[in-house]
LUMLO-325009 format. One record per atom (N, C-alpha, C): residue in three letters; residue number from 1; x, y, z. Coordinates in Angstrom, 3 decimals. Atoms other than C-alpha are relative to their C-alpha. Layout:
[Ala NUM [X Y Z]];
...
This chain:
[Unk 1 [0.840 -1.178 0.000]];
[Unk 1 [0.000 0.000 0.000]];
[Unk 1 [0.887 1.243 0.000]];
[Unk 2 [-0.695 -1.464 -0.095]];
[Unk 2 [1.394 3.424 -0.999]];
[Unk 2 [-0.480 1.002 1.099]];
[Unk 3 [0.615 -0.767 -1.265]];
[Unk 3 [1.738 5.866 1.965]];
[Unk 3 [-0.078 1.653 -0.658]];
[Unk 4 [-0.045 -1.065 0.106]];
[Unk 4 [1.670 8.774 -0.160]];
[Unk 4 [-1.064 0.331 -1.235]];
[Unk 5 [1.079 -0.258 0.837]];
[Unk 5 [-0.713 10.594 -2.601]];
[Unk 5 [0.199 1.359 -0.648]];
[Unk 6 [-0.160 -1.110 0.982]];
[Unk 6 [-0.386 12.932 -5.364]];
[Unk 6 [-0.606 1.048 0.067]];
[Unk 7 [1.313 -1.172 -0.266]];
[Unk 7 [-1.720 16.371 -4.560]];
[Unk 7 [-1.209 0.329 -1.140]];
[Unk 8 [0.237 0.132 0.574]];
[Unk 8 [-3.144 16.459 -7.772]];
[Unk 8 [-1.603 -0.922 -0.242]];
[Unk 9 [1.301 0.784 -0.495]];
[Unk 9 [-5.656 13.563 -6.824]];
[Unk 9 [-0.609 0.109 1.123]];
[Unk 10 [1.077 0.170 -1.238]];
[Unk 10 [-6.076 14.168 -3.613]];
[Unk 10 [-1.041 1.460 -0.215]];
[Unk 11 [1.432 -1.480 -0.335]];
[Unk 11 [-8.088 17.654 -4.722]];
[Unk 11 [-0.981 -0.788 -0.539]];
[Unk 12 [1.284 1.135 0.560]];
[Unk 12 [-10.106 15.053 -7.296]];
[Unk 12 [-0.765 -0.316 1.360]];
[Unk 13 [0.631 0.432 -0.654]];
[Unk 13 [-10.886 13.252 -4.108]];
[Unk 13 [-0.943 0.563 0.924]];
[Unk 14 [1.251 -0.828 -1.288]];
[Unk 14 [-11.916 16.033 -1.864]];
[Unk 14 [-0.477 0.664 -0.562]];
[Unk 15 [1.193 -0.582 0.508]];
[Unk 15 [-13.583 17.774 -4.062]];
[Unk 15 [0.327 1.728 0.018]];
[Unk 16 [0.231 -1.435 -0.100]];
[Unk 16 [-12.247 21.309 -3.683]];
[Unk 16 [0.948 0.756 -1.035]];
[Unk 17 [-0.878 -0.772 0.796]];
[Unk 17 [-10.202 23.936 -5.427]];
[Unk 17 [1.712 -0.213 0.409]];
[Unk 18 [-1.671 0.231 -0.218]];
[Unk 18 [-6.424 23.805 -5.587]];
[Unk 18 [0.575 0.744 1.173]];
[Unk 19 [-0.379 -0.938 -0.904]];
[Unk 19 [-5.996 27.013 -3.637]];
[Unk 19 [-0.976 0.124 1.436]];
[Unk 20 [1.056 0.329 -1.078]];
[Unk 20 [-8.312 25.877 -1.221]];
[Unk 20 [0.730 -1.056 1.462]];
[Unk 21 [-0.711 0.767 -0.114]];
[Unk 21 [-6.271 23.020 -0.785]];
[Unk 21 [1.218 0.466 0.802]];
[Unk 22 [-1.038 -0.523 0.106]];
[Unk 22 [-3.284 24.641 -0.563]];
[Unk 22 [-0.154 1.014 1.674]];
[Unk 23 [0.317 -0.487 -0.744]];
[Unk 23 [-4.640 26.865 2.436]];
[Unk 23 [-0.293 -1.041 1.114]];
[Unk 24 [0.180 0.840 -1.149]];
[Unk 24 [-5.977 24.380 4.144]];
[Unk 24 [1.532 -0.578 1.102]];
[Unk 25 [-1.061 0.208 -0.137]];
[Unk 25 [-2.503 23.036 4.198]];
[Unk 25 [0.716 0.644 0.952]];
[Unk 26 [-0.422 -0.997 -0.713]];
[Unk 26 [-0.894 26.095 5.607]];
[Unk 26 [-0.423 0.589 0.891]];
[Unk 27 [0.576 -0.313 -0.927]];
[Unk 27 [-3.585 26.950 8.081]];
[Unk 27 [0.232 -1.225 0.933]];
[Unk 28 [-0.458 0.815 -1.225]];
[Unk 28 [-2.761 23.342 9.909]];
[Unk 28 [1.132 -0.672 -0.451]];
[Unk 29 [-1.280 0.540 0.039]];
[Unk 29 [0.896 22.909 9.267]];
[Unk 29 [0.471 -1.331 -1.002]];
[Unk 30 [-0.270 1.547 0.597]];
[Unk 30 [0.674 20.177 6.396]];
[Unk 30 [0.834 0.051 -1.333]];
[Unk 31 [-1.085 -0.295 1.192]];
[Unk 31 [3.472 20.045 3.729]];
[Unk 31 [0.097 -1.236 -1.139]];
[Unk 32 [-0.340 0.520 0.849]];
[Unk 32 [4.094 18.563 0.742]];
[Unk 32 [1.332 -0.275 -0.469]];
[Unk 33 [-1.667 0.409 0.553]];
[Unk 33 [7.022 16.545 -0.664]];
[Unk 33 [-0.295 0.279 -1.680]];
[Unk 34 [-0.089 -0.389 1.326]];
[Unk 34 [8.292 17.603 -4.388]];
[Unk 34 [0.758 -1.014 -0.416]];
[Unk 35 [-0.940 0.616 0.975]];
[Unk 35 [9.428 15.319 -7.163]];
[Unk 35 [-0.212 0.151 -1.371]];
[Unk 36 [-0.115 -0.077 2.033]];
[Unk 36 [10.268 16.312 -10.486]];
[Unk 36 [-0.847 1.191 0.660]];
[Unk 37 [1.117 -0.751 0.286]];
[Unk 37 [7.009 17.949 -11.350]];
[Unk 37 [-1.293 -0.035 0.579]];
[Unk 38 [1.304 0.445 -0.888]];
[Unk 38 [4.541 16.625 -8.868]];
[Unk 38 [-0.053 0.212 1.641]];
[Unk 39 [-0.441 -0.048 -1.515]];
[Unk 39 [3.744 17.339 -5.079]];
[Unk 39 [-0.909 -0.935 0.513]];
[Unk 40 [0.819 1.383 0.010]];
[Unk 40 [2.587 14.504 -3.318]];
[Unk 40 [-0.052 0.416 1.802]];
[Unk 41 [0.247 -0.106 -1.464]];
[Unk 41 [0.979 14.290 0.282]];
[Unk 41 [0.302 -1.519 0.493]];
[Unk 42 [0.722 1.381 -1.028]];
[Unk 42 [1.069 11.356 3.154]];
[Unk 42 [-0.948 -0.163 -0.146]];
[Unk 43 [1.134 0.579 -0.102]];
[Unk 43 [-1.454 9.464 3.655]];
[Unk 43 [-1.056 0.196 1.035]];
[Unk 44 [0.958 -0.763 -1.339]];
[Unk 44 [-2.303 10.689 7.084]];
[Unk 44 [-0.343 1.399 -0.548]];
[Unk 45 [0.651 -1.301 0.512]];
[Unk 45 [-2.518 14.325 5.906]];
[Unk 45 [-0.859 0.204 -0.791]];
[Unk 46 [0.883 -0.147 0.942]];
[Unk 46 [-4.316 13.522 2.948]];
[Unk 46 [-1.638 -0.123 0.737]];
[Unk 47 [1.363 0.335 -0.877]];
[Unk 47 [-7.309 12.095 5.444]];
[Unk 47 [-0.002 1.313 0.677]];
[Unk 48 [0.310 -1.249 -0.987]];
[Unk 48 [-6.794 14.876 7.926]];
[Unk 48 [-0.334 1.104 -1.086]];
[Unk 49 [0.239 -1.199 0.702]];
[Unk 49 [-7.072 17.412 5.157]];
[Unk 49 [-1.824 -0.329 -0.399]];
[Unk 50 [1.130 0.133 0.509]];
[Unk 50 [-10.228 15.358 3.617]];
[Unk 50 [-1.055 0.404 1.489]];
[Unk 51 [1.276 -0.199 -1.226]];
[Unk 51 [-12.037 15.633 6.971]];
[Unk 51 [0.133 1.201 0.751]];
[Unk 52 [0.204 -1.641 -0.402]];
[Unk 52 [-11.165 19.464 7.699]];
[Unk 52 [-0.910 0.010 -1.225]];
[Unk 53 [0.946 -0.676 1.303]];
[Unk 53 [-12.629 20.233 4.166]];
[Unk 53 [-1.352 -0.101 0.650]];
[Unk 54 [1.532 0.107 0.061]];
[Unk 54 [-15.304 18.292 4.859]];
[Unk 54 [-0.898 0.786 1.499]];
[Unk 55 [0.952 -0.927 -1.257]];
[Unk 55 [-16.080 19.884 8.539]];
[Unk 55 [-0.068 1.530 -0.408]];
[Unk 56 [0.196 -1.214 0.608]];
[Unk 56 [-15.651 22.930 6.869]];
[Unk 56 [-1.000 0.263 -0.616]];
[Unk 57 [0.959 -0.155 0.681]];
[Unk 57 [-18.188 22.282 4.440]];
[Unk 57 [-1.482 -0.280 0.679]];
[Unk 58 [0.915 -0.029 -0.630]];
[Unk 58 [-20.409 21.242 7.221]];
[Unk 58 [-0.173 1.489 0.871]];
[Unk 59 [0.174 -1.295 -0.729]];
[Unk 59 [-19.941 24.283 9.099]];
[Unk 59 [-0.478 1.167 -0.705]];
[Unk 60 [0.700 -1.356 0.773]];
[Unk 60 [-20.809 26.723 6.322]];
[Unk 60 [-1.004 -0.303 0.202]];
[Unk 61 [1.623 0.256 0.125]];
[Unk 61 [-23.831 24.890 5.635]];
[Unk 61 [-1.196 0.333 0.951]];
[Unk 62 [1.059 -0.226 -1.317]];
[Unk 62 [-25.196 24.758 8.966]];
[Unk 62 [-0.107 1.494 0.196]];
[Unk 63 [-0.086 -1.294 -0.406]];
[Unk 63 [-24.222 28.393 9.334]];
[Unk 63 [-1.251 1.275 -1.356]];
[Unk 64 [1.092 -0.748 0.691]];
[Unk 64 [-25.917 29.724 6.342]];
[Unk 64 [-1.476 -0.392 -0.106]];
[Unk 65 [0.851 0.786 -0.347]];
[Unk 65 [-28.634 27.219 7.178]];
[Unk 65 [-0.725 0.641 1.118]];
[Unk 66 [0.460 -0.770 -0.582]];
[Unk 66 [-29.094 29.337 10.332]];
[Unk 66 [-0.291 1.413 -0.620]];
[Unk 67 [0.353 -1.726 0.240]];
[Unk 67 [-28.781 32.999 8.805]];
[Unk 67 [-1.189 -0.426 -1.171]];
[Unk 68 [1.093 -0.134 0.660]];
[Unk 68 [-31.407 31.751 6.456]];
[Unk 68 [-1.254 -0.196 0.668]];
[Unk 69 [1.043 0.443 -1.050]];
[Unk 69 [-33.747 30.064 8.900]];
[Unk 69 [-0.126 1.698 1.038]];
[Unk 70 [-0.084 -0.635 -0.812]];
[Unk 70 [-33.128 33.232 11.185]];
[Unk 70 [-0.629 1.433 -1.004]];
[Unk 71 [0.405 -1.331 1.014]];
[Unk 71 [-33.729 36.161 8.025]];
[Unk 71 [-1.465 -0.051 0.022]];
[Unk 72 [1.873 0.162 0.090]];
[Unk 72 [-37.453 34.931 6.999]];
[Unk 72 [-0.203 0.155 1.213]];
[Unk 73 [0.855 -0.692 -1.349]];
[Unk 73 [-38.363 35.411 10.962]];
[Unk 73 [0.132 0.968 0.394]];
[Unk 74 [-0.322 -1.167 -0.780]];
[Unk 74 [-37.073 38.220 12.026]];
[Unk 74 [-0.605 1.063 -1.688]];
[Unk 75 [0.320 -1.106 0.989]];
[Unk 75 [-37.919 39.969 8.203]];
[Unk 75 [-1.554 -0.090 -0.072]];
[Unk 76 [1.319 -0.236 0.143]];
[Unk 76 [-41.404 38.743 8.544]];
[Unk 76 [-0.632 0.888 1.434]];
[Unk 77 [0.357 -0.334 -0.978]];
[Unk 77 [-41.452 39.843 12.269]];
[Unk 77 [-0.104 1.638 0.006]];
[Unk 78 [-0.294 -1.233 0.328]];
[Unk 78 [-40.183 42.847 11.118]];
[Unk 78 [-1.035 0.669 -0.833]];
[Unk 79 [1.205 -0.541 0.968]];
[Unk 79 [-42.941 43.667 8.348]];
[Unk 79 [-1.158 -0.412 0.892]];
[Unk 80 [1.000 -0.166 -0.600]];
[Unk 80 [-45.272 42.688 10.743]];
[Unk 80 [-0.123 1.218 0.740]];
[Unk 81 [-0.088 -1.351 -0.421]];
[Unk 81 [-44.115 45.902 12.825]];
[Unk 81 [-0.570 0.735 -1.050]];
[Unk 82 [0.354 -0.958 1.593]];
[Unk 82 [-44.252 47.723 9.406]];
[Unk 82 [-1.465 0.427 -0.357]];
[Unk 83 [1.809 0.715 0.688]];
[Unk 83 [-47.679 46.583 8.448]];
[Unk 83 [-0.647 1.262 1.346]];
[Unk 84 [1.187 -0.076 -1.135]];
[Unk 84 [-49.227 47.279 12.308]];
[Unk 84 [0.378 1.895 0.414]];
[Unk 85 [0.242 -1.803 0.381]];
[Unk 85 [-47.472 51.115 12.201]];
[Unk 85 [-0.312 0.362 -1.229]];
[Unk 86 [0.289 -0.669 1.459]];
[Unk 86 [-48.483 51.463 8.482]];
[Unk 86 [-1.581 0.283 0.734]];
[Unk 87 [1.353 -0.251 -0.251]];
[Unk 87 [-51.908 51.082 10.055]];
[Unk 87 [-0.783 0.581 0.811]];
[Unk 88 [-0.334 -1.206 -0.830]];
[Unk 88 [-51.653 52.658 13.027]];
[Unk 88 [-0.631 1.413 -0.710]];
[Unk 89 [0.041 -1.117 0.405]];
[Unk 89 [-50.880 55.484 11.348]];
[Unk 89 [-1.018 0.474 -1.003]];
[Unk 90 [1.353 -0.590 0.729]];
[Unk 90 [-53.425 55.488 8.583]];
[Unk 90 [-1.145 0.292 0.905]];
[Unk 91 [1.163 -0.019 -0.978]];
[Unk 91 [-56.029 55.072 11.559]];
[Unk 91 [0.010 1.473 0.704]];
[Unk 92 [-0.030 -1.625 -0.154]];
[Unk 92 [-54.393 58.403 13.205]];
[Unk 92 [-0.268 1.063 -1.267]];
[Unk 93 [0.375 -1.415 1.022]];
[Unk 93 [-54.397 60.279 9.921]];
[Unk 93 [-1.357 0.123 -0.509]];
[Unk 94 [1.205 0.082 -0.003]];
[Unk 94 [-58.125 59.430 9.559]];
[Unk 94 [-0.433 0.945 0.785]];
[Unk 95 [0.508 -0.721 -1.160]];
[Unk 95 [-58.795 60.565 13.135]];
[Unk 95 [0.365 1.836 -0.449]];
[Unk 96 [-0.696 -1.538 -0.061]];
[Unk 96 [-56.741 63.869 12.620]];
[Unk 96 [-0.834 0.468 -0.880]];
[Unk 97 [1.518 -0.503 0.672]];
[Unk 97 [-59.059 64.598 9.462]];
[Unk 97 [-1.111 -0.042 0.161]];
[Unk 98 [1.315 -0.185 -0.542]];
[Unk 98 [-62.168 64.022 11.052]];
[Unk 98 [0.105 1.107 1.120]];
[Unk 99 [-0.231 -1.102 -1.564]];
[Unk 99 [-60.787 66.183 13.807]];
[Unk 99 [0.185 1.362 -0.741]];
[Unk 100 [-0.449 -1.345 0.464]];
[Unk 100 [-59.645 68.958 11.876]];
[Unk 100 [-1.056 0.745 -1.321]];
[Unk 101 [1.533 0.050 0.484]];
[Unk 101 [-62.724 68.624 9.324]];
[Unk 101 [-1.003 1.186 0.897]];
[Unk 102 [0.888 -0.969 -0.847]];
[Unk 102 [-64.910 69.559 12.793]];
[Unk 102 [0.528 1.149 0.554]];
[Unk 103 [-0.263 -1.321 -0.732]];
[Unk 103 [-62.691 72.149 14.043]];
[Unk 103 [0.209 1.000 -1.335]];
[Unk 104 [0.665 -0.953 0.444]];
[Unk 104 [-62.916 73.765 10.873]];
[Unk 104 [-1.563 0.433 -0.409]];
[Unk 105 [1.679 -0.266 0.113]];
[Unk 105 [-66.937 73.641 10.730]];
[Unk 105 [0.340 1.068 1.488]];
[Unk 106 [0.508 -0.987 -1.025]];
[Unk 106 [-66.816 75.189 14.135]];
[Unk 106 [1.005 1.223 0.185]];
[Unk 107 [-0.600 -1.384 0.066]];
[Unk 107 [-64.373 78.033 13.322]];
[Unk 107 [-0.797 0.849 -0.488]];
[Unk 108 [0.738 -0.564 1.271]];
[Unk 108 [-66.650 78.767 10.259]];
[Unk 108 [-1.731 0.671 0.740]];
[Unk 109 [1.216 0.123 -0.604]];
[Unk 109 [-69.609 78.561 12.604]];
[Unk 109 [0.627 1.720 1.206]];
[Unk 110 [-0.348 -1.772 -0.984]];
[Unk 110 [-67.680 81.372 15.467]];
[Unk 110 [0.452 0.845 -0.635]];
[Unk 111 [-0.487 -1.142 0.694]];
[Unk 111 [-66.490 83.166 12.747]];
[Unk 111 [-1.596 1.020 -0.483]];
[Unk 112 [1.249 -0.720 0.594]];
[Unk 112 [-70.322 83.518 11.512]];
[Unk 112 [-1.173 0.798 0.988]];
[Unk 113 [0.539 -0.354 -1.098]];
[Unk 113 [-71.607 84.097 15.098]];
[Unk 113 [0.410 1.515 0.610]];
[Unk 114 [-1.201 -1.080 -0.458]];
[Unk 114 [-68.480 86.753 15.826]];
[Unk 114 [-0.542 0.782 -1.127]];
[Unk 115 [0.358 -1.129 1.070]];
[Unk 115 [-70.035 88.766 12.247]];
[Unk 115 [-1.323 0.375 0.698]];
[Unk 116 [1.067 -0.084 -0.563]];
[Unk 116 [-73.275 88.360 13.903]];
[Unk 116 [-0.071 0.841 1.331]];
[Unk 117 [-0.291 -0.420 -1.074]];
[Unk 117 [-72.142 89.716 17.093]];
[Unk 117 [0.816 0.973 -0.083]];
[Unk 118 [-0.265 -0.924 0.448]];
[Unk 118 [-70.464 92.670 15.555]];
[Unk 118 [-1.143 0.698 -0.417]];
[Unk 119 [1.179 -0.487 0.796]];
[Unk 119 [-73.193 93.302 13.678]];
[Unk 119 [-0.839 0.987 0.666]];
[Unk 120 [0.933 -0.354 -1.034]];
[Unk 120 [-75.567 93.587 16.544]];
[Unk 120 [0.479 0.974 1.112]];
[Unk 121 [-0.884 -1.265 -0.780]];
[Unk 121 [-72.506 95.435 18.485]];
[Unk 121 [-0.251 1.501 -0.975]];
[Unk 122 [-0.070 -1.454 0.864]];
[Unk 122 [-72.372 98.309 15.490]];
[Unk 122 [-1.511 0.327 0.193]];
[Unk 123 [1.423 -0.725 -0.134]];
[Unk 123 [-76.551 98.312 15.825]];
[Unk 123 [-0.292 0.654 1.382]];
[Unk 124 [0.353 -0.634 -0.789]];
[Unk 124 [-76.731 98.976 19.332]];
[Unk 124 [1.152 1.191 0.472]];
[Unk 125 [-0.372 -1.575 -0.325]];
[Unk 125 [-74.102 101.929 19.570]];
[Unk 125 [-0.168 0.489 -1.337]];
[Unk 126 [0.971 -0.536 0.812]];
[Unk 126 [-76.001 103.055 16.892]];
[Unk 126 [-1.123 0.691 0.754]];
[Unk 127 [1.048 -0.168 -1.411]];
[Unk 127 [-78.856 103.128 19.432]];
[Unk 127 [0.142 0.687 0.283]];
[Unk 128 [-0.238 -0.736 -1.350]];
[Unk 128 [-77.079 104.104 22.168]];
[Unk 128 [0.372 1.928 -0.606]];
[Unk 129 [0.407 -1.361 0.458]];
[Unk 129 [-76.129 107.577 19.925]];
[Unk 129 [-0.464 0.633 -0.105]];
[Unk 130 [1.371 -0.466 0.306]];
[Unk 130 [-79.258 108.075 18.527]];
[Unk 130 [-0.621 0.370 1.349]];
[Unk 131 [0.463 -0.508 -1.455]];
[Unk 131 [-80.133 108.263 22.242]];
[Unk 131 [0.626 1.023 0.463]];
[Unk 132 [-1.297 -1.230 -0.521]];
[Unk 132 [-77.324 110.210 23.392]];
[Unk 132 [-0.603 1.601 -0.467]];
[Unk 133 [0.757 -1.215 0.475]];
[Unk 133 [-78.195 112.482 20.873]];
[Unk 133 [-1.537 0.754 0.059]];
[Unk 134 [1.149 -0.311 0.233]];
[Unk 134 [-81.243 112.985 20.652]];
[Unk 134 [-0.451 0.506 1.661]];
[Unk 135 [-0.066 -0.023 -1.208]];
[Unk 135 [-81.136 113.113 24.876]];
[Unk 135 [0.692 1.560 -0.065]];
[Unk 136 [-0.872 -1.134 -0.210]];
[Unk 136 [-78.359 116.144 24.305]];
[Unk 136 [-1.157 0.637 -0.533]];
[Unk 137 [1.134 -0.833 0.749]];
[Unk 137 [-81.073 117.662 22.160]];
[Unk 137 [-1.114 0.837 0.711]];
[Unk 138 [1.116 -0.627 -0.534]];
[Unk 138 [-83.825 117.652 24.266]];
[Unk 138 [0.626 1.180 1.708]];
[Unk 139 [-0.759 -0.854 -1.076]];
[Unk 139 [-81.567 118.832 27.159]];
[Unk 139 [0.368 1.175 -0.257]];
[Unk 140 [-0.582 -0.983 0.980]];
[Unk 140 [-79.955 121.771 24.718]];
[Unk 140 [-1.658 1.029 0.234]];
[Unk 141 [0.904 -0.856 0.738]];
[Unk 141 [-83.714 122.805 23.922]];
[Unk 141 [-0.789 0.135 1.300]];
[Unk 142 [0.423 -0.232 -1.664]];
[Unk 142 [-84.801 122.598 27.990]];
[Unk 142 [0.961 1.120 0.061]];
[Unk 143 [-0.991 -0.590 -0.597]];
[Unk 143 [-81.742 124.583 28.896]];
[Unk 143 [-0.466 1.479 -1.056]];
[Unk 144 [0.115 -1.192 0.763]];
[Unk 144 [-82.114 127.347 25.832]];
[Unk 144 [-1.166 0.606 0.435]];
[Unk 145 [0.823 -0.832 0.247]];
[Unk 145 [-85.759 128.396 26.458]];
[Unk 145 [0.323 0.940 1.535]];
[Unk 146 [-0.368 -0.757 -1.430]];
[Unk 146 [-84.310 129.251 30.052]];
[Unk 146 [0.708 0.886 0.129]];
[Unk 147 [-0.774 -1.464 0.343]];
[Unk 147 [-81.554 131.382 28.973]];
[Unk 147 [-0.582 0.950 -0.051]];
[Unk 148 [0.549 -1.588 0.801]];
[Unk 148 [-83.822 133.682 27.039]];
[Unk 148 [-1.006 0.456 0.683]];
């Protein structure tokens, strides 16, 4: 049984990129022997490398396995907020126009009461003149026949 393995095949076997390979390598201390034109691994490293890859490839999975499982809840939880102030708020901006609707009827209404109540102010010192006067008058025409 050969204890060594052609780097060459062992990426065939694990399945990954060269420079993948090659990293792996150098992230846990594993070297290659050179001959000629070929670099060839042990047989132990070649396993230890196949079963980092592969926990590697389990660990993404699971990991993007969570941020996907975790996005759809929190983005629907999230548009559920969205949704319940979108509606909210249409419900206040309803209210506020019904509100502001009646407070302009009843401006329109003390504005027409306040002409009305001018009105009736300019008629009675009108009145009260016409009295005045007409009071100085008769007083004027008491007082004169007494002079003379």
């Amino acid at each position: 049984m050969e204890t060594r393995m052609p780097v060459i095949e062992a990426i065939k076997k694990i399945g990954c990129a060269r420079n993948t390979l090659y990293k792996l390598m150098n992230l846990h201390g594993i070297e290659s022997t050179r001959e000629g034109n070929q670099r060839f691994l042990k047989k132990e490293d070649y396993e230890k490398l196949f079963e980092l890859y592969q926990t590697t490839i389990r660990k993404r999975k699971t990991q993007e396995k969570s941020r996907i499982s975790k996005l759809p809840k929190e983005a629907d939880a999230r548009l559920e907020q969205l949704i319940e102030v979108a509606w909210t708020e249409r419900q206040l901006n309803a209210r506020l126009t019904e509100e502001i609707k009646e407070l302009k009827e009843q401006i329109k209404n003390l504005l027409e009461l306040n002409a009305e109540l001018v009105k009736s102010n300019l008629h009675l010192i009108g009145s009260v003149r016409h009295s005045l006067d007409a009071q100085t008058r008769r007083q004027q025409a008491e007082s004169s026949p007494e002079d003379i």
